[in-house]
C-alpha positions as CSV (number, residue, x, y, z in Angstrom):
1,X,-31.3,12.6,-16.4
2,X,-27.7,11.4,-16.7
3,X,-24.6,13.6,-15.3
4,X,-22.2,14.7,-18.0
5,X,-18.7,13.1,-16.4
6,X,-15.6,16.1,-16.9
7,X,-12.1,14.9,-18.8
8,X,-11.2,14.6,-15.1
9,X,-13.6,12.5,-13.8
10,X,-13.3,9.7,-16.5
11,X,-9.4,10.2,-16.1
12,X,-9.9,9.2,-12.4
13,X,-12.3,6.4,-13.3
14,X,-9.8,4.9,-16.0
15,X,-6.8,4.8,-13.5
16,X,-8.9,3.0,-11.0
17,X,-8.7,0.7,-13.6
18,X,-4.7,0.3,-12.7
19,X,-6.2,-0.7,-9.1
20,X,-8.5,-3.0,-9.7
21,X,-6.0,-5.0,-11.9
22,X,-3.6,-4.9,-9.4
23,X,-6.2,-6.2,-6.6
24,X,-6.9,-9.0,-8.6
25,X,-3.6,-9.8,-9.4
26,X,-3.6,-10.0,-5.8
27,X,-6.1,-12.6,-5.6
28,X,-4.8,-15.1,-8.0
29,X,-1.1,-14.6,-6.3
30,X,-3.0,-15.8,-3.2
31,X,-5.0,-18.6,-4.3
32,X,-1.3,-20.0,-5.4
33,X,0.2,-19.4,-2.4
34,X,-2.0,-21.4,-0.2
35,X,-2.5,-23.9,-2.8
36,X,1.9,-24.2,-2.2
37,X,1.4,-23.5,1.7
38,X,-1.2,-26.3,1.6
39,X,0.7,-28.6,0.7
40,X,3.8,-27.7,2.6
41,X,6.7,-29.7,0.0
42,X,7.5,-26.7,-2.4
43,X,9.4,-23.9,-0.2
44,X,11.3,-22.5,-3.6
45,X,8.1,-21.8,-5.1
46,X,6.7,-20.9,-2.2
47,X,9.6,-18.1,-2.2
48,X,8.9,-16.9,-5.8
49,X,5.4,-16.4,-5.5
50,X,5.9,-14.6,-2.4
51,X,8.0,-12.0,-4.0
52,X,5.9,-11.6,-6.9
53,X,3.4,-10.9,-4.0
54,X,5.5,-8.2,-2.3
55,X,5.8,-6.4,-5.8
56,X,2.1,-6.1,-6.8
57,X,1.8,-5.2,-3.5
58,X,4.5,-2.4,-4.4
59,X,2.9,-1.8,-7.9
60,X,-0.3,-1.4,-6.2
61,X,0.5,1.3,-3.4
62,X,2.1,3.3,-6.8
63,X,-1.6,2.8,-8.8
64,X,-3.1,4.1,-5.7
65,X,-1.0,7.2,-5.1
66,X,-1.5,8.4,-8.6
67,X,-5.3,7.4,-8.8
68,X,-5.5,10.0,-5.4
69,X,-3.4,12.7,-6.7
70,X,-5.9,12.9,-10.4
71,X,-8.8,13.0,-7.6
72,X,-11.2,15.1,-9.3
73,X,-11.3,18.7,-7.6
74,X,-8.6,17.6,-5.6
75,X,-5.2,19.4,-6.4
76,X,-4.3,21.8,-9.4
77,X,-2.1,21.3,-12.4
78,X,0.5,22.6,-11.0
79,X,0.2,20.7,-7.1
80,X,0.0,17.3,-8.9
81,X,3.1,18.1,-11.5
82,X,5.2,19.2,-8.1
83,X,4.4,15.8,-6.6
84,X,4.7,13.3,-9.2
85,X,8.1,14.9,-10.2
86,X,10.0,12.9,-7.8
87,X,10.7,9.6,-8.5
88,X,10.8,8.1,-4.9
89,X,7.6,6.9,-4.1
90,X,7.8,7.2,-0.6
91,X,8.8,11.3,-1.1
92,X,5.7,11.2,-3.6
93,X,3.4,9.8,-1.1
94,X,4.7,12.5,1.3
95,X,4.6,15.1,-0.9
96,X,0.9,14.2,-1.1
97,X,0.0,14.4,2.0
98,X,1.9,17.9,2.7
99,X,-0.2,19.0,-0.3
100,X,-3.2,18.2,1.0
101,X,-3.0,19.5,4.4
102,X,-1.9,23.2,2.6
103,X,-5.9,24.0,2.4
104,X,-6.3,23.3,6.2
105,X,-6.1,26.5,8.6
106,X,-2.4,27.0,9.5
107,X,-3.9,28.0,13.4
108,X,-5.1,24.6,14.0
109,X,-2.2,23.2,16.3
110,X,-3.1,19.4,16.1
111,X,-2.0,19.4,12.2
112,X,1.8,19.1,12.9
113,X,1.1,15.4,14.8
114,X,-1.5,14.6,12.3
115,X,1.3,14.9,9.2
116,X,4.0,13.3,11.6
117,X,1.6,10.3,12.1
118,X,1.3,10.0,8.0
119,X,4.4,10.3,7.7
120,X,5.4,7.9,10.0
121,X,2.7,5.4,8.7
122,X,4.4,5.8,5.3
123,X,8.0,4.8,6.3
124,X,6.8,1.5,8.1
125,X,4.7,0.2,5.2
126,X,6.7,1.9,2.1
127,X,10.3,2.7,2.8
128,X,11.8,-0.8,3.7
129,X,9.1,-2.5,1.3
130,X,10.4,-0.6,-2.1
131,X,13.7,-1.1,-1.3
132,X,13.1,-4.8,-1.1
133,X,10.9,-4.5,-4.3
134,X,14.0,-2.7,-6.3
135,X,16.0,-5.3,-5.3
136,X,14.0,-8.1,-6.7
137,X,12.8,-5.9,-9.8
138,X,17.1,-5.3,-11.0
139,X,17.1,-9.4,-10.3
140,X,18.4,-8.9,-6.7
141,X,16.9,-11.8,-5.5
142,X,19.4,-14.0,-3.7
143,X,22.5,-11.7,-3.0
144,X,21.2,-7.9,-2.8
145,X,23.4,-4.9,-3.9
146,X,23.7,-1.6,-2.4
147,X,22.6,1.3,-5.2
148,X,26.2,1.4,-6.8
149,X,26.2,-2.8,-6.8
150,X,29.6,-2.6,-6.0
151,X,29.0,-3.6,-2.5
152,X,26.7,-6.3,-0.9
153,X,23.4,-5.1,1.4
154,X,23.1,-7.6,4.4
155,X,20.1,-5.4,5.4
156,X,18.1,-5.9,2.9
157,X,18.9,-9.6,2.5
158,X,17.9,-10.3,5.8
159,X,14.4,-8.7,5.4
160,X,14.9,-10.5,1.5
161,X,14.6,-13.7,4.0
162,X,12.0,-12.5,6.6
163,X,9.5,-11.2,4.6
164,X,6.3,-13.8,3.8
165,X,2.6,-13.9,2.8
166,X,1.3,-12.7,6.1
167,X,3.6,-9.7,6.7
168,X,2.2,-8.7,2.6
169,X,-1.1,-9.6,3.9
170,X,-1.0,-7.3,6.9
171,X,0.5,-4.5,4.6
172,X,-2.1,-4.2,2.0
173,X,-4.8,-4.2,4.8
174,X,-2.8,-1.7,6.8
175,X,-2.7,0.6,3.8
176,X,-6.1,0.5,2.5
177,X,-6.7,2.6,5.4
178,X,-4.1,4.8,5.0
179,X,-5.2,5.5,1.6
180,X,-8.6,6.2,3.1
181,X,-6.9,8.7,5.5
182,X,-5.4,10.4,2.7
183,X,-8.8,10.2,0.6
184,X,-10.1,12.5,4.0
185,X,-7.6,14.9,3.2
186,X,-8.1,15.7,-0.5
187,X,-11.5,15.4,-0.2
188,X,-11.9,18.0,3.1
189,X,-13.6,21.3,2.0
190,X,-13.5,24.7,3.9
191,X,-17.2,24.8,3.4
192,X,-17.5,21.8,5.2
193,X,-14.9,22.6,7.9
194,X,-12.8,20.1,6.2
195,X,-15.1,17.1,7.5
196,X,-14.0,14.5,5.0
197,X,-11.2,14.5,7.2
198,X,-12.2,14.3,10.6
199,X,-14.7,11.9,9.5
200,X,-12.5,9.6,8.3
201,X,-8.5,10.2,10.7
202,X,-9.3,8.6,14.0
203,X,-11.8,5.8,12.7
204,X,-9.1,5.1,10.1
205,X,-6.0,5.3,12.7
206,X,-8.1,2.7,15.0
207,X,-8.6,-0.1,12.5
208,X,-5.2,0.3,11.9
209,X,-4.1,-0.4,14.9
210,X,-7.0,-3.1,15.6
211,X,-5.1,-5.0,12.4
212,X,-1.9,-4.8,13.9
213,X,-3.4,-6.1,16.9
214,X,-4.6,-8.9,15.4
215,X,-2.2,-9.8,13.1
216,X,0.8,-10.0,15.5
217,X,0.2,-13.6,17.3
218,X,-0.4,-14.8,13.7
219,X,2.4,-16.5,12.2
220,X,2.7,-18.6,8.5
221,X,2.6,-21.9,10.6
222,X,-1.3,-20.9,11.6
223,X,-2.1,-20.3,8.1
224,X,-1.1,-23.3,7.1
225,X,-2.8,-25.3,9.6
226,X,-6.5,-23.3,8.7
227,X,-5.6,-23.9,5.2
228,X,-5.4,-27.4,5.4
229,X,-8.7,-27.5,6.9
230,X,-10.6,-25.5,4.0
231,X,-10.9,-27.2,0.5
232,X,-8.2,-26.3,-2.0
233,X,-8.4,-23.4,-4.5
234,X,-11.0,-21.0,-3.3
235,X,-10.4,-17.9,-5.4
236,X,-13.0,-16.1,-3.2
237,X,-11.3,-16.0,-0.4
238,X,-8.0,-14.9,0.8
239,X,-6.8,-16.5,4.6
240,X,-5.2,-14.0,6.7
């Protein structure tokens, strides 16, 4: 006997939709940018394709935020209105999080370092990463403006310059698992003694830190090297 699905639930399942387009996007950026890495002679391609990487990786965090926040018995009408009203994604992903953690018990005294941690987490894969991505989306791309474009942002062109496939790499990873964290908090029931949480916090805070690990002695030079030693255009897999 089949399930009737609510309004909600198919609303859920269509923006996962948003996601999966996104992550495939992701893999056909990538099978280009080790086919150009491969062979090594094409840096200003190279450059373009990376920052077409860095905004589906932007346009990707977005998908997943609202695909969480239309969770299905997640938050109210009126907790998702109050958190997509703001139109900085890194205060929308925050806002989330704060949201979530309103249906834990206020007496439980780890919950302060918990939402620091998130929040934290946020900032170093989100904040620096859509200003970048504004940059290049309002045709910043060689000479970056500050928000008035009256002025020039040396900042931002410098991490314009430093940013590659790796470090894009390393942040979709990293934030898979933060979306999973946040998953634990939406999902966490009082009847349950909120264990979609618990569950999910410290295993996802160790892989975290296991990519980080791993990733940090790993430069673009490696990549190329293993990618001239596998066969060209292998859209199943993705070299990190």
């Amino acid at each position: 006997m089949s399930s009737t699905i609510s309004a909600e639930q198919q609303f859920h399942s269509d923006l996962s939709k948003n996601v999966r387009a996104l992550e495939s996007a992701r893999r056909q950026i990538n099978i280009k940018i080790n086919d150009l890495l491969r062979n090594g002679k094409d840096e200003f391609s190279l450059k373009i394709q990376t920052k077409v990487y860095l905004l589906i990786y932007s346009a990707w965090t977005e998908a997943c935020l609202v695909k969480l926040i239309h969770t299905p018995f997640g938050f109210s009408l009126e907790e998702k209105k109050y958190i997509l009203k703001d139109k900085d994604i890194l205060n929308r992903w925050k806002k989330c999080v704060n949201t979530a953690f309103l249906k834990f018990s206020k007496s439980g005294s780890d919950l302060p370092n918990k939402k620091q941690k998130i929040h934290k987490l946020l900032d170093n894969y989100l904040k620096t990463q859509a200003n970048i991505r504004n940059k290049i989306a309002h045709g910043q791309w060689e000479f970056p403006l500050y928000s008035h474009n009256l002025t020039h942002d040396a900042e931002v062109l410098h991490y314009i310059q430093l940013v590659d496939t790796i470090q894009i790499d390393t942040w979709f990873e990293i934030f898979k698992e933060i979306c999973g964290i946040v998953v634990g908090l939406i999902d966490a029931r009082s009847k349950n003694n909120h264990r979609a949480h618990y569950d999910f916090y410290f295993e996802k805070l160790t892989k975290i830190q296991n990519i980080i690990d791993e990733r940090k002695s790993f430069s673009l030079s490696d990549k190329k090297i293993l990618l001239q030693q596998k066969p060209s255009r292998s859209p199943n897999i993705i070299v990190k």
